[in-house]
Steps between C-alpha positions, in 0.01 A plus 500: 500500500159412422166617529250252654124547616469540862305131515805336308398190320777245472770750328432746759507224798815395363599851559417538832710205594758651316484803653490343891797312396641835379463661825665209664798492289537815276660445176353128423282627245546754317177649442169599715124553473336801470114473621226692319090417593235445285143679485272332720177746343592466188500081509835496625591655182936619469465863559789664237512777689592302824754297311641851374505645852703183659717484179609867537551446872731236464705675210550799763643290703789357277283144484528391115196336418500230180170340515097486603321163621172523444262199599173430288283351557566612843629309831331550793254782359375268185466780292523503100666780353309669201684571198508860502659453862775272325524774203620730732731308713680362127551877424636586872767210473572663133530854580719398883730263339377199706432122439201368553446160668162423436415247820224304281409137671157543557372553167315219486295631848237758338199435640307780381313595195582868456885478460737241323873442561715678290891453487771828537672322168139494302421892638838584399485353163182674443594813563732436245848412749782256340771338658714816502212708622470381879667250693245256658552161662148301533448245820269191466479186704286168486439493865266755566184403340585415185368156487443516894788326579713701802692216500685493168786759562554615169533841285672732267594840407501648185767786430487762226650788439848434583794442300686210456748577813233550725295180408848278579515612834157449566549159378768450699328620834228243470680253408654532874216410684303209568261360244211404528307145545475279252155490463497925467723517244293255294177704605679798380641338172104403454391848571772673257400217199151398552442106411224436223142450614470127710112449333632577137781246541290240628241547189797473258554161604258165356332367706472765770251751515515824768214746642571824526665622869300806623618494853687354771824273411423214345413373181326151434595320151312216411767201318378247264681209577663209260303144582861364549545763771195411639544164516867509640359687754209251562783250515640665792186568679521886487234763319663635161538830626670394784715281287567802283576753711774241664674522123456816449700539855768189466536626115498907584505591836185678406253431817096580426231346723267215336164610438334186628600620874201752421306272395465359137191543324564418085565245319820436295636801647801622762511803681822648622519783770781734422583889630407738235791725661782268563873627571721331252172472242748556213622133592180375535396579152834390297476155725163425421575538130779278509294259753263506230718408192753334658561176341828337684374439833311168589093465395464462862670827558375687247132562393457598114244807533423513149369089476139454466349266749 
């Protein structure tokens, strides 16, 4: 059995379908939820008090209770618990035995001032928790606002505080059920190992030169082109930046949007349109390094960053 808020979240939704399926057929699962409610005048706030009233009902009536969902930031009430709020709740999961699963996807949706996001594992540690202190399993997803994408189906769990037993069998759970998209799990892969900065790559290069992004989702690189590129793409009747960003795509697959489609306003130099938050950017940096030093594919195919013009 579990303890979930009465407004559920996705664990506690879950839960609910678990338990109308229970009803249905008794015996296909073979746990339940046990509903507690949060404090609407005190900012929707988990009341321990109301956790320890439900808790002991259940117990009394021979209902074995292993666990507490709690959902912050908070789905539908959008509230963000405080840390002496999460203090509290650590030490009630201690002192009752239970495991907390810390329902966390909205981090990334704070949209006030006064109070910041603060994980059950980074509470815990501070109140000086380990691994064999409190069992805790952490949920995160990209598709709820992390880059504004509810598209990419993607996200992850993290779980501590159980031995190496328990871990295998929750491996071996997930690993039943469906996974997700492609493009999620790269989004997640991104969001677990960050890529290096776009702008600082681009500088590193000769011949290219970067501004700074400060908003939206692009960044616009300026290329200083070889005359030979130049003039092979002269030859064919196209801009240079068109003609490089076909290479770059027929060499790559990397696609970025030539800046002369904005209009092109210097002299001697290229702009290239590319998404300063790109899924798969860890490919787009590695390829563009060996684009740019790659020596074995045709001068036609190939544009030598570093040549002077």
């Amino acid at each position: 059995m579990a303890l979930a808020d009465h407004f559920g979240g996705a664990i506690a939704r879950r839960a609910q379908c678990m338990q109308e399926e229970l009803e249905k057929d008794p015996g296909s699962y073979p746990f339940n939820e046990v509903p507690y409610y949060l404090n609407e005048s005190g900012g929707w706030s988990v009341s321990i008090s109301d956790l320890k009233k439900h808790l002991d009902a259940a117990r009394s009536e021979g209902i074995t209770v292993r666990g507490l969902v709690v959902v912050n930031p908070g789905n539908p009430t959008g509230q963000v618990l405080v840390g002496e709020n999460q203090c509290e709740i650590v030490e009630f999961c201690r002192s009752e035995n239970l495991v907390l699963l810390a329902d966390e996807v909205y981090q990334e949706n704070v949209y006030t001032d006064e109070k910041k996001f603060n994980s059950f594992k980074k509470i815990a540690r501070s109140m000086g928790y380990g691994e064999g202190d409190i069992s805790l399993i952490s949920f995160h997803l990209v598709s709820n606002g992390y880059y504004g994408e509810c598209g990419r189906r993607g996200g992850y769990m993290e779980v501590t505080g159980f031995n190496s037993e328990v871990r295998k069998q929750v491996y071996k759970v997930a690993s039943l059920s469906a996974c997700s998209n492609i493009s999620g799990q790269i989004l997640v892969s991104l969001a677990m190992n960050p890529p290096k900065a776009m702008v600082q790559t681009f500088n590193s290069f000769e011949g290219m030169t970067c501004s700074k992004a400060e908003g939206a989702m692009f960044v616009f690189p300026s290329v200083r082109l070889p005359k030979k590129a130049i003039a092979a793409a002269e030859a064919r009747n196209t801009k240079p930046d068109v003609f490089y960003a076909l290479r770059l795509l027929e060499s790559t697959g990397i696609v970025v949007l030539p800046g002369s489609v904005f209009g092109q306003r210097k002299v001697g130099l290229w702009d290239l349109r590319s998404l300063s938050r790109l899924s798969g950017l860890w490919s787009f940096i590695d390829l563009t390094s060996l684009f740019k030093t790659s020596s074995t594919a045709s001068p036609l195919m190939a544009i030598d960053m570093t040549s002077t013009p």
